[in-house]
C-alpha positions in Angstrom: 14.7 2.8 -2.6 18.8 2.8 -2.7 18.2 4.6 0.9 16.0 7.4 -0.2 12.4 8.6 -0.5 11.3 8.3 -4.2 8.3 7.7 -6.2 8.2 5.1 -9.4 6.1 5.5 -12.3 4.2 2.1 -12.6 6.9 0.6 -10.0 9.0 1.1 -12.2 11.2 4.3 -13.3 11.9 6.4 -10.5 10.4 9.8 -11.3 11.2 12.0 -8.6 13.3 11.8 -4.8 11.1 13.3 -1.8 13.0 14.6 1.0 14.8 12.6 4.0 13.3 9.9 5.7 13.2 12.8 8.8 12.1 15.9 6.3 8.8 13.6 5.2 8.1 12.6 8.7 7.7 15.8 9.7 5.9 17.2 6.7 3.5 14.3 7.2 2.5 14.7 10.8 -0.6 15.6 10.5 -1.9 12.9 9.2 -3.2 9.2 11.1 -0.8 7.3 9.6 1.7 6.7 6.8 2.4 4.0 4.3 5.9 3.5 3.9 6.6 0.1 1.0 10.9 -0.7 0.7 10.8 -1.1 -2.7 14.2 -2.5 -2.6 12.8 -5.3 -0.4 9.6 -5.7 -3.2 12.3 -6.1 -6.0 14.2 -9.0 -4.3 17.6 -6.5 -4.1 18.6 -5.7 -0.5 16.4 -3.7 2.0 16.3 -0.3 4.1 15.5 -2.0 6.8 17.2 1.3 9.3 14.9 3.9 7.2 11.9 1.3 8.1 12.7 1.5 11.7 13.2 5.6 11.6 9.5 5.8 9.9 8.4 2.9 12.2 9.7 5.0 15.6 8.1 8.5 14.1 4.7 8.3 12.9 1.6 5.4 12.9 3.4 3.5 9.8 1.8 0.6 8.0 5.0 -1.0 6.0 5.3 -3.4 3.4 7.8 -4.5 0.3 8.9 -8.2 0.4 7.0 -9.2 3.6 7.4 -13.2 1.8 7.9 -14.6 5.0 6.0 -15.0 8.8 9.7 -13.9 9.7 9.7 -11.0 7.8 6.3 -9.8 9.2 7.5 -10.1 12.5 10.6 -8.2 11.9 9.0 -5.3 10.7 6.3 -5.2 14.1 9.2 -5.4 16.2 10.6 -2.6 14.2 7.5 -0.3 15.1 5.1 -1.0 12.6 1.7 -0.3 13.3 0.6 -2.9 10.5 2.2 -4.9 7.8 1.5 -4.7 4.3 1.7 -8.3 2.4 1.3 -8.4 -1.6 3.2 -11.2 -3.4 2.9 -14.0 -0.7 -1.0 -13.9 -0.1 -1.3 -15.5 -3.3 -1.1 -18.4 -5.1 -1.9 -20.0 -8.2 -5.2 -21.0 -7.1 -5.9 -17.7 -5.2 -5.2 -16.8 -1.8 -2.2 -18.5 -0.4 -4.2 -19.4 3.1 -1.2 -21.1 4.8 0.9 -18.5 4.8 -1.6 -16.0 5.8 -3.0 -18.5 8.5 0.3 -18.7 9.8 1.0 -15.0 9.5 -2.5 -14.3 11.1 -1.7 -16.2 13.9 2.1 -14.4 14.4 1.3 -10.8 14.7 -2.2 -10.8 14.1 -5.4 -10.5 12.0 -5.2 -6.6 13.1 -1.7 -6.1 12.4 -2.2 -7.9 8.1 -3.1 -5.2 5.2 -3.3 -7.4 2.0 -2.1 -5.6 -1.0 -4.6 -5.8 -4.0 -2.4 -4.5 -6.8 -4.1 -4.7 -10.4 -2.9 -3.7 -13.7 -4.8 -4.8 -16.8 -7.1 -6.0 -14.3 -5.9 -8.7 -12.8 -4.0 -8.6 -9.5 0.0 -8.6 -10.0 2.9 -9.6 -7.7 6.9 -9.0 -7.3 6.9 -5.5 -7.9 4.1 -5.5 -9.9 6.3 -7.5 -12.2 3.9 -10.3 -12.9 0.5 -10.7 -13.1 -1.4 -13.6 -11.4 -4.6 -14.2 -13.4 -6.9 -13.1 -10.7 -9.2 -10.5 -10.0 -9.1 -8.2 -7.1 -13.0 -8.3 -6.7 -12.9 -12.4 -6.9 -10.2 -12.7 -4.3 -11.7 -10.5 -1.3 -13.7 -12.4 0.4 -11.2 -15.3 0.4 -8.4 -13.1 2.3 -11.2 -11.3 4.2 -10.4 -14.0 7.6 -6.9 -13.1 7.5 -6.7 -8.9 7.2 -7.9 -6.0 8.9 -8.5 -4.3 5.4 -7.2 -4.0 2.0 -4.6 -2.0 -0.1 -5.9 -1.8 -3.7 -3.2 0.0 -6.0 -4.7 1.0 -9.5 -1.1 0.2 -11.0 -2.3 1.5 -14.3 -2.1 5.2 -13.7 -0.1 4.9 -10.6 2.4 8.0 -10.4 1.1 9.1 -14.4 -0.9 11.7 -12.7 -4.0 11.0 -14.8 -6.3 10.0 -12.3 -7.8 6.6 -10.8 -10.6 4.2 -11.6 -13.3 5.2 -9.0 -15.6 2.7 -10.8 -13.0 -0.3 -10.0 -12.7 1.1 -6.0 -16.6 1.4 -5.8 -16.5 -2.4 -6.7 -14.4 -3.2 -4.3 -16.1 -1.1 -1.7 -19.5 -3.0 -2.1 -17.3 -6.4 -2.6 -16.4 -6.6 0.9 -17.0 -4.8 4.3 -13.5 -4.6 5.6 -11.0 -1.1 5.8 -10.1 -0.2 1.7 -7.5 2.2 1.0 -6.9 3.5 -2.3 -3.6 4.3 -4.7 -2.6 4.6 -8.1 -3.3 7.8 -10.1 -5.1 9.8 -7.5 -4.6 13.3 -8.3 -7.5 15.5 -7.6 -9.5 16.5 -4.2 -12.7 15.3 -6.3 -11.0 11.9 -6.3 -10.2 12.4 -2.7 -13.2 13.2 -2.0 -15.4 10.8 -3.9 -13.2 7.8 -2.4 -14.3 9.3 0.9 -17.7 9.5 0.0 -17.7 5.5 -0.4 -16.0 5.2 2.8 -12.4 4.4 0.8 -9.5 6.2 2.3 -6.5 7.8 -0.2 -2.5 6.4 -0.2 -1.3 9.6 -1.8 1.8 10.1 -3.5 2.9 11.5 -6.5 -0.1 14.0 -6.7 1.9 15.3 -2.9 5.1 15.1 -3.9 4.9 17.5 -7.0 2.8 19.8 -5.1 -0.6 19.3 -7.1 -2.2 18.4 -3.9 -1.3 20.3 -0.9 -0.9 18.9 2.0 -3.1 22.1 4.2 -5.9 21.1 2.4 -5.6 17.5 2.5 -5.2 17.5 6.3 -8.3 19.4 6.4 -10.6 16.5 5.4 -10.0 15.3 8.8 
């Protein structure tokens, strides 16, 4: 956001600035891959579109934040993203928004599309986490399932508060659909870590890295 690394409380107040785009990079190498979301983009006010590209070039990078358009999607691949992260667009009122994700299936591919599942109150919530669409995560997955090689399920509630996640939400998500989960919100323990692991759910960690409560030796060793 505003051309740094920073992490929001609840997308919303910025709560702390991480490093350079370079110092993460390299402080991150030893994992798979990266998630790296232009919040900027998410909120409608500009992009970091050069930062993107830096991530993109240096690590595995799945990307997201205002992918709204096939266009968009394709921009980011070409970029170096390794997959594309697409919340807000997916849906519509009636659920999945199926021609846009048809046509953004068909553009870069059903391995290149992470759908973001991003619930607060829960019920699934779009433009920056700004409004809430009335559906359920768990009602929604197998609808998207054609058009994704797995899911992004942020647990906005807690996310950056520190205070934990909602294991019993991810484990019914995890039994809801056979596809790649990934975790976020709240996740600050190596018990959480672990238990998401247990149920074959990988961790988006953030907050709980940045502040130092999880360090990053130990993380890495889980591999």
């Amino acid at each position: 956001m505003d051309g740094k690394v920073v992490q929001l409380v609840q997308g919303r107040e910025k709560a702390l600035e991480g490093g350079t785009v370079e110092e993460m990079l390299r402080k991150f190498a030893p994992f798979p891959e990266i998630q790296a979301i232009d919040l900027d983009a998410a909120m409608g006010r500009g992009s970091n579109d050069e930062l993107v590209r830096t991530v993109a070039g240096g690590a595995t990078a799945r990307v997201g934040g205002g992918v709204r358009t096939v266009e968009r999607a394709r921009a980011l691949v070409e970029q170096g993203a390794h997959r594309v992260i697409v919340g807000t667009a997916a849906f519509c009122q009636a659920g999945a928004n199926a021609a846009f994700l048809h046509a953004l299936r068909d553009e870069v591919g059903r391995e290149r599309v992470v759908v973001a599942l991003d619930s607060k109150g829960g019920r699934i919530v779009v433009k920056g986490w700004q409004e809430s669409t009335g559906l359920k995560a768990e009602d929604v997955l197998g609808a998207l399932a054609p058009y994704c090689s797995g899911f992004l399920c942020t647990y906005v509630d807690k996310e950056g508060m520190m205070q934990g996640t909602d294991l019993e939400w991810f484990r019914r998500l995890r039994a809801a659909t056979d596809l790649e989960l990934t975790a976020a919100g709240g996740i600050t323990t190596m018990e959480e870590v672990r238990a998401l692991a247990d149920m074959g759910v990988n961790a988006a960690l953030g907050m709980a890295i940045y502040t130092g409560r999880l360090r990053l030796e130990e993380l890495a060793g889980l591999g």
